[in-house]
N, C-alpha and C positions, 0 to 999 in steps of 0.2 A: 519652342516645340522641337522634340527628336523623334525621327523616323525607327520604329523596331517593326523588324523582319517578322513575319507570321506566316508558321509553316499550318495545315489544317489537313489533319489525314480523316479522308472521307470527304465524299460529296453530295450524298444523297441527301437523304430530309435534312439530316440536323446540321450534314456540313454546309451546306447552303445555307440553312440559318445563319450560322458563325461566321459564314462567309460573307453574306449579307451586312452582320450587325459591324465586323471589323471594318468595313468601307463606311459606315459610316458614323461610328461610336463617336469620333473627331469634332464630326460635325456638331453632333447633337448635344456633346454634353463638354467642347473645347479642351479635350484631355491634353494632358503634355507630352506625353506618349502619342504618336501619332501612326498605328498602324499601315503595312507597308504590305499588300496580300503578296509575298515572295513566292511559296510552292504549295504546292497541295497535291494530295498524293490517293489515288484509288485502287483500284484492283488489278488495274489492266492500263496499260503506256492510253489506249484507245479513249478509255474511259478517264484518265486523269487531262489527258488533253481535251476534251470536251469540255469537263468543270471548270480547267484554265479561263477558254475562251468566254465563256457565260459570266465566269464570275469577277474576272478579272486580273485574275493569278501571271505573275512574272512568268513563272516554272513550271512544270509537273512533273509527275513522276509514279512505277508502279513500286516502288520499293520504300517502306517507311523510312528502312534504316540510313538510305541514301539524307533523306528529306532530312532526320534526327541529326545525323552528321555534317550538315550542309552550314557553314560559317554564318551565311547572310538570312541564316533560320533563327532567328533569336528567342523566341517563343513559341510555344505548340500547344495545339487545339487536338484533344481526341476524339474524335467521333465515328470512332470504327464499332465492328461489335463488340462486346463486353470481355470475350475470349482472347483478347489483343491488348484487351487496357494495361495489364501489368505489367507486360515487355517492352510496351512503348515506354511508359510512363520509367521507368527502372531507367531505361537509359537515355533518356532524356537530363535524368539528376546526372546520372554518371557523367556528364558532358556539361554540365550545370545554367540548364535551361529550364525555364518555369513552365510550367504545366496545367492550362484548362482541360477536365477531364471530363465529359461525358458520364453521368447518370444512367446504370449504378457502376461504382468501383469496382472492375475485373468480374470475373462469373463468379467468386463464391468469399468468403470472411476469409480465407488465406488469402488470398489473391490482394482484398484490402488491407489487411496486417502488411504485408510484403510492400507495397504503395504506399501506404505510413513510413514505413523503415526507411525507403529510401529516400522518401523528400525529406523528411527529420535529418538525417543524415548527413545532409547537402546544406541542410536550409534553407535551400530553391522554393519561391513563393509557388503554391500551389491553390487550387480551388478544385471544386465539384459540381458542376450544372446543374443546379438544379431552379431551375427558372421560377416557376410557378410561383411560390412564395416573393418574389421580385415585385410582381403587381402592386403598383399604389396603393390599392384597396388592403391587400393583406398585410403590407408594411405599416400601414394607419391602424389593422386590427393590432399588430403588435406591439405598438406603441402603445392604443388603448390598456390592452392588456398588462404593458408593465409599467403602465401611468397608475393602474387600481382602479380606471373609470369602473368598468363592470366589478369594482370589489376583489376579492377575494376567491377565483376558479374552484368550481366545485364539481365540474365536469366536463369532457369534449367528448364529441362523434365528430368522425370525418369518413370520406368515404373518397377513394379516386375508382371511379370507373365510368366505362365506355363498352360500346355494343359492335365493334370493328370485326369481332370472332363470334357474333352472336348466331348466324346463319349457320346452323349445322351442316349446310352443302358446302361451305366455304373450304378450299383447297387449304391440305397441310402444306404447312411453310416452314422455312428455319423457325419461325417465330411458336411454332408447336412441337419444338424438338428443345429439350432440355431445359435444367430447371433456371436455370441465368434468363431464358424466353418467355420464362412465363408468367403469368400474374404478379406472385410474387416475387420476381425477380425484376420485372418492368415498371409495371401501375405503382406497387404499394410504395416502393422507394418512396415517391412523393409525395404521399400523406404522410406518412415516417415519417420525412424532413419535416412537413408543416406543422406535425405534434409536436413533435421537438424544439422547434422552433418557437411557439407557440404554448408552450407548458411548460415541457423540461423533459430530463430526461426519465425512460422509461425502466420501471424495477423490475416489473414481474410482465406474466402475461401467459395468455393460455391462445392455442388458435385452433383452427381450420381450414385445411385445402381441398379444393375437389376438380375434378378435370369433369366437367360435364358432357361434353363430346367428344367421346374417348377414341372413336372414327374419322376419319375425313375423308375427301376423298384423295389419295395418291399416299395415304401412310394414315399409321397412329399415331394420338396425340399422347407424348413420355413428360408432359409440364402440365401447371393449372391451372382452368380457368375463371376461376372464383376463391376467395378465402376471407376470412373473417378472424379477428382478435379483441379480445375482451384485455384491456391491462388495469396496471395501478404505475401510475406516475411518481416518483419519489419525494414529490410533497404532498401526496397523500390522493393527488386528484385520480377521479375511474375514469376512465377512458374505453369507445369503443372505435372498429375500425371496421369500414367492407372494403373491398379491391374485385372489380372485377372488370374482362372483355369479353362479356358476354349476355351486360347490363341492356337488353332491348330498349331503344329510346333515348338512352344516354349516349352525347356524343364525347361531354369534355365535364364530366363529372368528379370533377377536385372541389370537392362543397366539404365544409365542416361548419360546427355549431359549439359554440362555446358559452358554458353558461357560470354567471355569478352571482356573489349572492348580493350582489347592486343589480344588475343587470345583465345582458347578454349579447351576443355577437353570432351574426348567420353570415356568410360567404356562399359562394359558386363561382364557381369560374366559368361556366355558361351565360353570367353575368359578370364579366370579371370587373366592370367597371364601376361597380356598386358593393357596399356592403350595407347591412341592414345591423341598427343598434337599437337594444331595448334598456330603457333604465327607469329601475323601479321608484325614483324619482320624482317623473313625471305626474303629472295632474291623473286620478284615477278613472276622468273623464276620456282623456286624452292616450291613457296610458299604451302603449301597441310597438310596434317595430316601426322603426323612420329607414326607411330608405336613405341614402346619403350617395349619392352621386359621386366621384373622383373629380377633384379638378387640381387647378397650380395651387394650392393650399396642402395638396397632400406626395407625398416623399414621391419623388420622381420623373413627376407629372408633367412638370410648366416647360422643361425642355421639349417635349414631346408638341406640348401644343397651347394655348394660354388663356383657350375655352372650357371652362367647367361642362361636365357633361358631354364635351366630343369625345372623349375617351383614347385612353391606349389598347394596342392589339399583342398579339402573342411573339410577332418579330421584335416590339417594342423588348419587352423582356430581355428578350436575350443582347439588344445593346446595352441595358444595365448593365448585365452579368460581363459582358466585355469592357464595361465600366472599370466596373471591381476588380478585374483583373489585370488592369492595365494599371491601376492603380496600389493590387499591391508591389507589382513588379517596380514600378515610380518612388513608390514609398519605403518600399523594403518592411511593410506593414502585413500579419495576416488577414484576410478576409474573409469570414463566413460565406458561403461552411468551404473550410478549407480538407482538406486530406482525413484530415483527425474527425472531423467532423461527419462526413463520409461514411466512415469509418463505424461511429456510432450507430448510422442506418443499418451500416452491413451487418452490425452486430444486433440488430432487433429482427432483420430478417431470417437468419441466421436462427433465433431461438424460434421463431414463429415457427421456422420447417420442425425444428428436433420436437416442440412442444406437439404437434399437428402429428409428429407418429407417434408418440407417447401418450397422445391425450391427456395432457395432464399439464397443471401449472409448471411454468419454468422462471427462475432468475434471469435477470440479462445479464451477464458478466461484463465487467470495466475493465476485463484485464488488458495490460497494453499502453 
């Protein structure tokens, strides 16, 4: 086993997650890499020493670039806001240290172009957070899927939303200023990935945005909180998509449906530790959707725990994902979804917005 240094700029929700999952990624899945939580860095000396203490950090610090430049930093975690991703990240290659990035790639499709260029450049392992698709349950639907159980895809709905913005009293935040904040810049990323993931990739596509509370109280809201996308997938499959935070009811609404023409696949991550399979198969008596429960039979599980049906949680995820990335760094292997990968997200959000003021059908472009 070798000790690497792990720098983690950010402390709040997600670097605590990361924070979290690097103290104990070792444990759970005996990596050879053996993370080492060195600094970690926030907004304010005040505020990174606090994370320090809590989370178990050597160092801290308010300055990334100290963090970036620091020898016994071997690896870095970004978890800042989106408007910082691409300066970290840029010179982190420059210094040639691999990079977990925070979900989505920089505020906008330049920001991700320029974060391609420079890990390609370097060849520094990189990755993209994007956790959700990590889950047992969803990693067993893709294997179904590109086993041919359900046949032959003939269509997918997904939908990621949640009701966090749904109270029209609810105070404006950074999180209702600008388009990197808003729906589609937050939520959809991760149905994107799970399509993607999940189908392939996407050709066409027509959408719609809307700010439904265009007031708050202490400002207006300039992002949006609801959108919708009708596509066509480039082996032919339709595809529909919702995104929103303002979904009444819905807390963690990453659900999609995938149908074939053997059968079909239902998810939620409300339920993330179930998926539900139908196949046309089955006795006509019998015929319906089976529940299927997660256990150590399926991708990622039996580390976690070595009861069927006790299930994994959402910290659980994110030790995969420091799994994978401690592993391509080990291997000098890429991992999905790496930078390029990312990448492809940015580029479907990216036509959602242009299509959404044009109203009208748009190409995704591959250029890149």
């Amino acid at each position: 086993m070798t000790e690497i240094g792990i720098g983690i700029l950010g402390g709040g929700y997600m670097g605590k997650a990361h924070s979290v999952a690097m103290a104990s990624v070792g444990a759970v899945f005996n990596t050879p890499l053996r993370p080492r939580l060195e600094m970690i860095c926030a907004s304010s000396q005040e505020s990174a020493e606090r994370y320090r203490k809590a989370f178990g950090f050597v160092r801290a610090t308010d300055d990334w670039r100290v963090l970036v430049a620091d020898p016994k930093v071997e690896a870095i975690v970004i978890a800042t806001p989106q408007s910082m991703h691409r300066e970290i990240a840029e010179a982190a290659f420059a210094v040639g240290k691999p990079v977990l990035c925070e979900k989505p790639m920089g505020a906008d499709l330049a920001d991700a172009e320029a974060m391609v260029a420079a890990a390609e450049a370097t060849g520094t392992p990189n990755m993209v957070a994007y956790n959700y698709i990590r889950t047992p349950a969803s990693q067993y639907a893709r294997k179904l899927i590109a086993d041919g159980v359900i046949g032959d895809v003939t269509a997918f709905r997904g939908e990621h939303t949640e009701d966090f913005m749904a109270d029209p009293m609810a105070s404006a935040t950074w999180r209702t200023t600008g388009m990197a904040n808003g729906t589609m810049g937050d939520l959809a990323p991760h149905m994107i990935n799970a399509a993607l993931a999940l189908i392939g990739p996407i050709k066409s596509l027509i959408a719609e945005v809307e700010t439904v509370h265009t007031e708050r109280p202490g400002g207006t809201v300039t992002n949006d909180d609801h959108a919708q996308m009708m596509c066509r997938f480039e082996n032919g499959v339709m595809g529909q998509m919702f995104f929103s935070r303002v979904a009444t009811g819905r807390k963690m609404g990453y659900a999609y449906e995938v149908s074939g023409t053997k059968g079909a696949i239902k998810f939620d991550q409300e339920d993330q530790n179930a998926i539900h399979l139908y196949l046309m198969e089955d006795d006509e008596a019998q015929r319906g959707y089976r529940k299927i429960l997660t256990g150590p039979a399926h991708p990622d599980y039996e580390p976690f725990c070595l009861g069927p049906g006790h299930g994994t949680g959402y910290q659980d995820q994110i030790i995969i994902e420091a799994r994978d990335f401690l592993y391509a760094i080990h291997s000098g292997q890429a991992v999905w979804p790496t930078f390029r990968d990312g990448l492809d997200v940015a580029r479907v959000v990216h036509t959602a917005l242009a299509s959404a003021q044009s109203r009208s059908w748009h190409d995704v472009s591959s250029k890149g």
